[in-house]
MARBA-3410 file (N, C-alpha, C, O; in Angstrom, 1 decimal):
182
0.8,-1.2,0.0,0.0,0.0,0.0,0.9,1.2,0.0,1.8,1.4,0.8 ~ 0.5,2.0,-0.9,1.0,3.7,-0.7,0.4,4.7,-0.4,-0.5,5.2,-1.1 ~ 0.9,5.2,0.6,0.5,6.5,1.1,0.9,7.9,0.8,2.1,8.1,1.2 ~ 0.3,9.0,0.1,1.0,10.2,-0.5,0.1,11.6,-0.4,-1.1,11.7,-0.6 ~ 0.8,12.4,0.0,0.3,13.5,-0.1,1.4,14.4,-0.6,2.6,14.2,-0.7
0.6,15.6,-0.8,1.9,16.8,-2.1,1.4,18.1,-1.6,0.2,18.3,-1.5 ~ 2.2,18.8,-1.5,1.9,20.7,-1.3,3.2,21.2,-1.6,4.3,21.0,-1.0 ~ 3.1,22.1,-2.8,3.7,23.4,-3.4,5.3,22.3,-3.6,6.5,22.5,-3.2 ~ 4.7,21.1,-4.3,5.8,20.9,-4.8,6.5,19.6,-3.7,7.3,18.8,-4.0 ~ 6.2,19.7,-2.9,6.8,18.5,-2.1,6.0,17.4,-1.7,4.9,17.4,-1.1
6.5,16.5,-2.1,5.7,15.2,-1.8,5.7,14.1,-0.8,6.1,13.3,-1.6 ~ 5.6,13.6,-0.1,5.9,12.7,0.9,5.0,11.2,0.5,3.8,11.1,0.7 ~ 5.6,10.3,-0.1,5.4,9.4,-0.3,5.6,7.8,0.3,6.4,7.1,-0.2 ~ 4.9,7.3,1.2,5.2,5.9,2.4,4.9,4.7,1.5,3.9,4.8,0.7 ~ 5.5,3.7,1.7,4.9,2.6,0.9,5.5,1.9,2.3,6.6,2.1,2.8
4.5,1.1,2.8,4.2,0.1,3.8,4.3,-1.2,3.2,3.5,-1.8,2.3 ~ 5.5,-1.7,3.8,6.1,-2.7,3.3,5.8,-3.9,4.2,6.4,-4.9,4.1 ~ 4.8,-3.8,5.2,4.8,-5.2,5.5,3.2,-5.0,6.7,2.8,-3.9,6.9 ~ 2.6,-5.8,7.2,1.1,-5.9,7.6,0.9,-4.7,8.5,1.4,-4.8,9.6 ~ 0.2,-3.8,8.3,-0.6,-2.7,9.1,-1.8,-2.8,9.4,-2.6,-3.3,8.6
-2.1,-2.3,10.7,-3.9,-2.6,11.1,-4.4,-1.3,10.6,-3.6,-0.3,10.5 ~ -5.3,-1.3,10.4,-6.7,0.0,9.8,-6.5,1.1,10.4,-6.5,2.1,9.8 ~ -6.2,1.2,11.6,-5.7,2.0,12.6,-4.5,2.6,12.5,-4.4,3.8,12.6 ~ -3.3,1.6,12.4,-2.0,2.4,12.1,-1.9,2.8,10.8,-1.1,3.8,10.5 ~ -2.6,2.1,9.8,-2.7,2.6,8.2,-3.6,4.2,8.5,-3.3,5.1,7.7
-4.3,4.4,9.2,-4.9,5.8,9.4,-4.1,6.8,10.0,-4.2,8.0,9.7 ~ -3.4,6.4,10.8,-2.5,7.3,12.1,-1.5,7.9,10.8,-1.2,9.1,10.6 ~ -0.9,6.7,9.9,0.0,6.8,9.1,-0.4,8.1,8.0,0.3,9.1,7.7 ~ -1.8,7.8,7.7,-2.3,8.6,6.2,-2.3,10.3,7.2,-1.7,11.3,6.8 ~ -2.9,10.2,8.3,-3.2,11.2,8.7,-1.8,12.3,9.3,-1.9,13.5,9.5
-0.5,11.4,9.4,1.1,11.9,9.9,1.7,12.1,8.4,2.9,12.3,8.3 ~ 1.1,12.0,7.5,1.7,12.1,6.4,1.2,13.6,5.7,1.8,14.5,5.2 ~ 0.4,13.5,6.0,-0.8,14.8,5.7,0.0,15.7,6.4,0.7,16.5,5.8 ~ -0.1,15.8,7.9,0.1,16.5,9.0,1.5,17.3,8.5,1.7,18.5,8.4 ~ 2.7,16.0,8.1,4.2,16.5,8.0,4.5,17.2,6.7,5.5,17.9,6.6
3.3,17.0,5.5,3.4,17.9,4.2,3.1,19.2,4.5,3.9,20.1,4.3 ~ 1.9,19.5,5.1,1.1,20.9,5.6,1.8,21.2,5.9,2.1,22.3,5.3 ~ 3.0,20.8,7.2,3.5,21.9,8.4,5.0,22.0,7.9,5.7,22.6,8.8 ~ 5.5,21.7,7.0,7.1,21.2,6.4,7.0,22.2,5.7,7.8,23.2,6.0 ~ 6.2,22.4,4.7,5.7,23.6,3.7,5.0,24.8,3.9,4.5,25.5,3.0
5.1,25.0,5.3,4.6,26.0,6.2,5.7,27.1,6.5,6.8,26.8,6.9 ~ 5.1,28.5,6.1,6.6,29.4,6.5,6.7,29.3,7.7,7.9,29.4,8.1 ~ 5.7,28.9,8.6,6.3,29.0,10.1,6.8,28.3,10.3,7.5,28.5,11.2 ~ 6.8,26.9,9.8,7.9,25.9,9.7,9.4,26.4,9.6,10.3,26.5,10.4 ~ 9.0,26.7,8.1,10.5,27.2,7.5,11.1,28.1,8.8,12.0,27.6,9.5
10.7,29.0,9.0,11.0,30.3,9.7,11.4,29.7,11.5,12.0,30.4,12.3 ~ 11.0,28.5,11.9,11.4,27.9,12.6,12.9,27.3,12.4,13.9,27.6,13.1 ~ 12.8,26.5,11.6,14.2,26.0,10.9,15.2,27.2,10.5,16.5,27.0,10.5 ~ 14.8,28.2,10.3,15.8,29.4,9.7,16.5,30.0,11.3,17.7,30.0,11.6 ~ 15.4,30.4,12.4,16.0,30.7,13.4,16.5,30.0,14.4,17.0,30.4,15.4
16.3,28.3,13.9,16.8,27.9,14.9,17.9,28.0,15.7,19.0,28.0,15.2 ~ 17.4,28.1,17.3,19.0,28.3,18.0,19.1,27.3,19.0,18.3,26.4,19.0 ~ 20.1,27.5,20.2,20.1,26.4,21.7,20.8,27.5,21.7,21.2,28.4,21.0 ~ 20.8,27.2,23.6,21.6,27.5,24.3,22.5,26.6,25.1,22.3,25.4,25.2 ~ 23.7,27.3,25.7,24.4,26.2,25.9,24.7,27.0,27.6,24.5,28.2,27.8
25.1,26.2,28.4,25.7,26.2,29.8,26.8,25.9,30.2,27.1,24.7,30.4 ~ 27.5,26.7,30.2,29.7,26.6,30.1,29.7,27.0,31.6,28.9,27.6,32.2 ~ 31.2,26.6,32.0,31.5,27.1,33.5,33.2,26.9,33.3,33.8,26.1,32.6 ~ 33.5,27.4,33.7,35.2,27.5,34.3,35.3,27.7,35.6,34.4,28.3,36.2 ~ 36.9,26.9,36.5,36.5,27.3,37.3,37.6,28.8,37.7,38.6,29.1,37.1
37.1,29.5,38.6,38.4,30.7,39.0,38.5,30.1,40.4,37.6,30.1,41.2 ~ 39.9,29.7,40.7,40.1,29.9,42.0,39.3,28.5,42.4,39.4,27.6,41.6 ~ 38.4,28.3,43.6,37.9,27.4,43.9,36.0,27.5,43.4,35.1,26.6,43.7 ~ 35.7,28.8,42.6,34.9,29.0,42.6,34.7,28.3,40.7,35.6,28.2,39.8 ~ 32.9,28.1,40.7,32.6,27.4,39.1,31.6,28.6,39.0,30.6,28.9,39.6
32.5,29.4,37.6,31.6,30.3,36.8,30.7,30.1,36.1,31.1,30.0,34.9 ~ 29.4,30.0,36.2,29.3,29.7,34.8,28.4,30.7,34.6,27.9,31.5,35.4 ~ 28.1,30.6,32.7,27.5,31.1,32.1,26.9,30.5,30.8,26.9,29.3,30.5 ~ 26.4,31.8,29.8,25.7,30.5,28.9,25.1,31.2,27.4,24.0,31.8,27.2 ~ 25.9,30.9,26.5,25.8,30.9,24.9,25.5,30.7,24.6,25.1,29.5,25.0
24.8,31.3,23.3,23.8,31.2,22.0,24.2,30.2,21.1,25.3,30.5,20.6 ~ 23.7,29.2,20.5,24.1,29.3,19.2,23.4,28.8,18.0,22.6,27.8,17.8 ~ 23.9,29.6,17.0,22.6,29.8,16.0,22.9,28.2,14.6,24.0,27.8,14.3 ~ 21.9,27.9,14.2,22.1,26.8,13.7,22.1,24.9,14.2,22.1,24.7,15.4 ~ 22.1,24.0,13.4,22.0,22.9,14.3,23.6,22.3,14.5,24.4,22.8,13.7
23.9,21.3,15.6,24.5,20.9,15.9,25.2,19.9,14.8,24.3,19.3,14.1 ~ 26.4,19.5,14.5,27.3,18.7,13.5,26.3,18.9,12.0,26.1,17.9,11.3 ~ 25.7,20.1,11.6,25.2,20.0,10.5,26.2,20.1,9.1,25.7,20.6,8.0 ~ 27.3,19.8,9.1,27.9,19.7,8.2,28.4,20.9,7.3,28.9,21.1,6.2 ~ 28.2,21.8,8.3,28.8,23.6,7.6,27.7,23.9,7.0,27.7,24.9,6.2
26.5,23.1,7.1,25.1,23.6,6.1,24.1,24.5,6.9,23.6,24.0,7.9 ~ 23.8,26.0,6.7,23.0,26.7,6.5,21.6,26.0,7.0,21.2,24.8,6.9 ~ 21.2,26.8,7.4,19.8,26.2,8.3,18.8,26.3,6.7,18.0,25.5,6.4 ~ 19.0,27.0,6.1,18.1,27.1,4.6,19.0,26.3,3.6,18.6,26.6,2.5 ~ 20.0,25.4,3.6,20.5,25.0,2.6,19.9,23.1,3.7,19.3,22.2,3.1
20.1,23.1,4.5,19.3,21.9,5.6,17.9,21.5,4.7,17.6,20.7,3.9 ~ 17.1,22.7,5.4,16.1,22.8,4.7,15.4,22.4,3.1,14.5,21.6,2.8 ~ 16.2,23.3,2.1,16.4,22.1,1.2,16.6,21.3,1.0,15.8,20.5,0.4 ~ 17.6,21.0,1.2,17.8,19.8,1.2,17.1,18.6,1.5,17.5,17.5,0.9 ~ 16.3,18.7,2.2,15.6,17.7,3.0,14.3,17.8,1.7,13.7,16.8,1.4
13.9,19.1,1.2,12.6,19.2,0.6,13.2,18.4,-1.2,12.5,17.7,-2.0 ~ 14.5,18.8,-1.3,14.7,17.8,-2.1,14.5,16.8,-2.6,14.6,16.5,-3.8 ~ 14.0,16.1,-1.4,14.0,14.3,-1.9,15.2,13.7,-2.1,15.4,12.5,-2.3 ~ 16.2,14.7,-2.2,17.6,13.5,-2.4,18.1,12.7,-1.2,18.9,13.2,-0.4 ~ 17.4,11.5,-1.1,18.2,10.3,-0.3,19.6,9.9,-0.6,20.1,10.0,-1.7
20.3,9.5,0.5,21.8,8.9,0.0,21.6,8.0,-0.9,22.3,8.0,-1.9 ~ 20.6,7.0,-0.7,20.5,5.9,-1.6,19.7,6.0,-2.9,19.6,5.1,-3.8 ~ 19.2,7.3,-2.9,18.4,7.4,-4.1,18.6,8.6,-4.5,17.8,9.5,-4.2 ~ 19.9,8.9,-5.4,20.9,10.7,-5.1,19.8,11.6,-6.3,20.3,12.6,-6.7 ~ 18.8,11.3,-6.7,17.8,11.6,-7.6,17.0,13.3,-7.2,16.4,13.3,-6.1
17.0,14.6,-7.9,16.3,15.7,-7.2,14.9,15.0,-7.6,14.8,14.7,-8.8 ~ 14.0,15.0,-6.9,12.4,15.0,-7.1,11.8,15.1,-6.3,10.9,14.4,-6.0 ~ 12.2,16.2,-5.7,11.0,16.7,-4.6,10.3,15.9,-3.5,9.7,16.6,-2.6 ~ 10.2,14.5,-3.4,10.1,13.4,-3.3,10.7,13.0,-2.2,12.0,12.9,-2.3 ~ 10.1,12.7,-0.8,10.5,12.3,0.5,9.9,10.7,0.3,8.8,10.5,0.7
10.6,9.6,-0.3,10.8,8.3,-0.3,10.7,7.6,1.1,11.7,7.6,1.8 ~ 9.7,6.9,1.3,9.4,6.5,3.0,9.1,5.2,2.5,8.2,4.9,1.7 ~ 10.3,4.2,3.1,9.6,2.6,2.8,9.5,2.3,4.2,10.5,2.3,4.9 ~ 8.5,2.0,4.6,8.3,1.3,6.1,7.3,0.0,6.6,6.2,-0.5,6.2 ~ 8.3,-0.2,7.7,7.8,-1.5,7.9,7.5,-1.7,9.6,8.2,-0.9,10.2
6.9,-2.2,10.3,6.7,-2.2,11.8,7.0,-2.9,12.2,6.8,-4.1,11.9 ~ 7.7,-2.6,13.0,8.4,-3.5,13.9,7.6,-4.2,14.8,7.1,-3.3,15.5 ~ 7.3,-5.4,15.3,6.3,-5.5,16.4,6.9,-6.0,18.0,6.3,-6.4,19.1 ~ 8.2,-5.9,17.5,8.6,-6.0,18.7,9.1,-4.7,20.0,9.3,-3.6,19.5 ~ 9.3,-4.9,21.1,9.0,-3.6,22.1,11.0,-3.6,22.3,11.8,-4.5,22.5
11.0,-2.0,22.2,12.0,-1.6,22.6,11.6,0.0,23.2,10.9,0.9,22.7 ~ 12.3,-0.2,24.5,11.7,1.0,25.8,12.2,2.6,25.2,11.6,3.6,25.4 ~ 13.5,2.5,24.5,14.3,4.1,24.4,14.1,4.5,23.0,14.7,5.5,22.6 ~ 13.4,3.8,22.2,13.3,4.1,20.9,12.0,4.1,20.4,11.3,3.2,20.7 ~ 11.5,4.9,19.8,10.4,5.0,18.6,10.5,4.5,17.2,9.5,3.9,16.7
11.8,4.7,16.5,11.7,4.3,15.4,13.4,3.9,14.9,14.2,4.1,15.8 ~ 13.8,3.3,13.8,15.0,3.3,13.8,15.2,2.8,12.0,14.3,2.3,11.5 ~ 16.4,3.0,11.3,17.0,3.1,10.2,18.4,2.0,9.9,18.6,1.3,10.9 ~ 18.9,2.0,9.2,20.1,1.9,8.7,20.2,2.6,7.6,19.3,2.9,6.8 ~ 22.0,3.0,7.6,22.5,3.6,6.0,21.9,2.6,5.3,20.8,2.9,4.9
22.2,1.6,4.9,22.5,0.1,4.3,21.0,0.2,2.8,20.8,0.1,1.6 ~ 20.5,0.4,3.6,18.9,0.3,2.9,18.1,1.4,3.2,18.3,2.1,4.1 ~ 17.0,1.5,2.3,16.0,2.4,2.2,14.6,2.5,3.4,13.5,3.0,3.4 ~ 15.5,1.4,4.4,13.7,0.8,4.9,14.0,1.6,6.3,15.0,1.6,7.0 ~ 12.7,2.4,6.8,12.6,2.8,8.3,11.6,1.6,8.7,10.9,1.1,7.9
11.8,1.5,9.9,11.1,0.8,10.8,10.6,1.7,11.9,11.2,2.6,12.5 ~ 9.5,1.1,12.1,8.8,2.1,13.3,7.8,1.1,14.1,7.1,0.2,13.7 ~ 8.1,1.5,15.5,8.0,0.2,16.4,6.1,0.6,16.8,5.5,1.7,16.9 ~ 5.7,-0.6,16.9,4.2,-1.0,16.9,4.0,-0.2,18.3,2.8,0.2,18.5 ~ 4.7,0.0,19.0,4.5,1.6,20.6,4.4,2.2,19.7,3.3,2.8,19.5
5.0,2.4,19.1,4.9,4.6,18.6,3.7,4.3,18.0,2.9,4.9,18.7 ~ 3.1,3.8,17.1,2.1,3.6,16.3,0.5,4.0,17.1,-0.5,4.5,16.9 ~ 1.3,3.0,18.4,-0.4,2.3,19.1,-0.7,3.6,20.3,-1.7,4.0,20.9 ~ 0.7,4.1,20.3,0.4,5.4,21.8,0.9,6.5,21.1,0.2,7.4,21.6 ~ 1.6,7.2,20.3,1.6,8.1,20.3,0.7,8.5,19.5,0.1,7.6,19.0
0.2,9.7,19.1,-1.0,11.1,18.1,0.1,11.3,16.4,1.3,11.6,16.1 ~ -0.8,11.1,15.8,-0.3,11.4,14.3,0.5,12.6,13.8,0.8,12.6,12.6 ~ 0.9,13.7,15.0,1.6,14.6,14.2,2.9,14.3,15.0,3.9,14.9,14.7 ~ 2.5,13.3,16.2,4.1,12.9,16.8,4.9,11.9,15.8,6.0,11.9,15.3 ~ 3.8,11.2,15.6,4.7,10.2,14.3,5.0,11.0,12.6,5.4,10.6,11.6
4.6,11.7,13.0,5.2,12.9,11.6,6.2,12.7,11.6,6.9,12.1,10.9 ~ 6.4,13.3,13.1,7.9,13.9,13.4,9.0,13.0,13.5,10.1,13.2,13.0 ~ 8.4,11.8,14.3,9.5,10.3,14.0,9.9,10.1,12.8,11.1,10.0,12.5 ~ 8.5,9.9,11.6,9.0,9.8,10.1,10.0,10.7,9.6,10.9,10.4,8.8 ~ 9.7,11.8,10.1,10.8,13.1,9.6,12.3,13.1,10.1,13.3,13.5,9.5
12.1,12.7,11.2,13.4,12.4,11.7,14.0,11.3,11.3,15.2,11.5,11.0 ~ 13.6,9.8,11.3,14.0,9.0,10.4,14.6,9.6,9.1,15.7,9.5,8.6 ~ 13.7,10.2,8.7,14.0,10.8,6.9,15.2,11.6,6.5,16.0,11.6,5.5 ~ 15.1,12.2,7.7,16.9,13.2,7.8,18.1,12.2,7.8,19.1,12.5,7.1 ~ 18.1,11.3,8.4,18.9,10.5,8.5,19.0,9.5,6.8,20.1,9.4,6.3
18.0,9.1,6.4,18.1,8.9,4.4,18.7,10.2,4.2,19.9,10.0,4.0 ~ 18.3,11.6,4.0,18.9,12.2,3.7,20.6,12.6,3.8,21.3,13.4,3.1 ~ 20.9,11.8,5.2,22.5,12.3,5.3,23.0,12.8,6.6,24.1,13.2,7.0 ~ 21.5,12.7,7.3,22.0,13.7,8.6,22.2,12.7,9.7,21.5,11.7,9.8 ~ 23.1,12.9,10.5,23.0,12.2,11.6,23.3,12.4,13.0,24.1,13.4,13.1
23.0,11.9,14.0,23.4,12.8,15.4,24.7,11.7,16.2,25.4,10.8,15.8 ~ 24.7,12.2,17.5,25.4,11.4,18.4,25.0,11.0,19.5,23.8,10.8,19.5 ~ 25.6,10.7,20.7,24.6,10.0,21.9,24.9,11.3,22.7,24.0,11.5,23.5 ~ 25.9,12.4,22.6,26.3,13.3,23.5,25.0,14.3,24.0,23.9,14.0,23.6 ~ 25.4,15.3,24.7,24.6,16.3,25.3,23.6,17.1,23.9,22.4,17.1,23.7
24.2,17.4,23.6,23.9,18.3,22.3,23.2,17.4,20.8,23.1,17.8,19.7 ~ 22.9,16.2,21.2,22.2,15.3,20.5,20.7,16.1,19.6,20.5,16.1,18.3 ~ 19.7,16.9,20.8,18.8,17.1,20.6,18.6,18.0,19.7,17.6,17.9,19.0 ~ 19.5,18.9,19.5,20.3,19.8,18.6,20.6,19.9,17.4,20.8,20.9,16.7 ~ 20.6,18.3,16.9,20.9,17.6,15.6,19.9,17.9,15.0,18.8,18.4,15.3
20.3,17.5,13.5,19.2,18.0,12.5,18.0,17.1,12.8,16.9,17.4,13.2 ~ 18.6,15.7,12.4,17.4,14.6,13.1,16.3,15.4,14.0,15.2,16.0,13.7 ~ 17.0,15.2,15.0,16.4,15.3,16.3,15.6,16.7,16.3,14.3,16.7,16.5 ~ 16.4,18.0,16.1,15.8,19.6,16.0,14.6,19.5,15.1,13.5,20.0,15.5 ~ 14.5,19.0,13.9,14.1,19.2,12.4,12.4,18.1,13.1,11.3,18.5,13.3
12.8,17.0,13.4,11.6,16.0,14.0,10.9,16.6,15.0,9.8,17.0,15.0 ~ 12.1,16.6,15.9,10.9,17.2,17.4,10.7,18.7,17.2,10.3,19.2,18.3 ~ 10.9,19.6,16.3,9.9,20.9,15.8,8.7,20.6,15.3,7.7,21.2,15.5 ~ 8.6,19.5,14.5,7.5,19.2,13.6,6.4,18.9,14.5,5.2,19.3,14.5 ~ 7.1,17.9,15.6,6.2,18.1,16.6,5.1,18.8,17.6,4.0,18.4,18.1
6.0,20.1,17.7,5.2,21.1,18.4,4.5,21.5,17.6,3.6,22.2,18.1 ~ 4.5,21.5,16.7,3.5,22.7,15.6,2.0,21.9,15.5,1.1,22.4,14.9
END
């Protein structure tokens, strides 16, 4: 089965590669919908363009811990990429595995039905296939699993994070869990 929806040129395309209930096949149609609208949204964009963190530094003087605490503008290990060159990129459609421009967000997924406690969804480079675990499906709301799909998708695209402090920061991670709040 395939699932698609398109606005002003971008498309988000899922092909469900393996048994879905009527239920997660709807959560799915309805997170698909949800991540085209709000992706192609200037307040999207305009989120992604300003994104910042802050950070909390300390040194110490003497026996005493200073701290204080920095701005900083853009995402974390983004590759020297521009919060608007990110952005395209992503609206691209060019996957690693599929280096093709067509606008085209390529989603092959499959469910996982087995339980893992610290994860929602998960990838490899290797292949095209996200997996997304039968929890996120059954408990979370359709515009949370946008944002899993989307963050999966970053990672087809090239992006990736680390386990460190500054994880959340990551394009993954910033780019997904924005999609979220909206």
């Amino acid at each position: 089965m395939i699932i698609a929806d398109e606005k002003l040129g971008f498309k988000v395309t899922v092909e469900l590669l393996n048994q879905f209930t009527e239920r997660e096949i709807e959560k799915i149609k309805n997170a698909v919908s949800f991540l085209v609208k709000t992706y192609t949204s200037n307040k999207f964009l305009m989120y992604v363009l300003n994104y910042k963190y802050v950070v909390t530094k300390y040194r110490w003087e003497g026996l005493r811990k200073v701290y204080w605490k920095e701005v900083f503008y853009g995402f974390w290990e983004s590759e020297g990429q521009t919060q608007l060159e990110i952005y395209n990129n992503i609206l691209s459609g060019r996957e690693e595995l599929s280096p093709e421009l067509d606008n085209e967000a390529d989603i092959f997924l499959k469910v996982d039905r087995t339980y893992n406690a610290g994860s929602l969804a998960y990838t490899y480079k290797s292949n095209k296939t996200i997996y997304i675990y039968e929890y996120t499906l059954k408990n979370k709301t359709s515009n949370f699993i946008a944002g899993t799909l989307l963050h999966e998708y970053c990672h087809k695209v090239g992006y990736g994070h680390n386990s460190g402090k500054r994880k959340r920061h990551t394009v993954p991670y910033a780019i997904g869990d924005g999609l979220r709040k909206f």
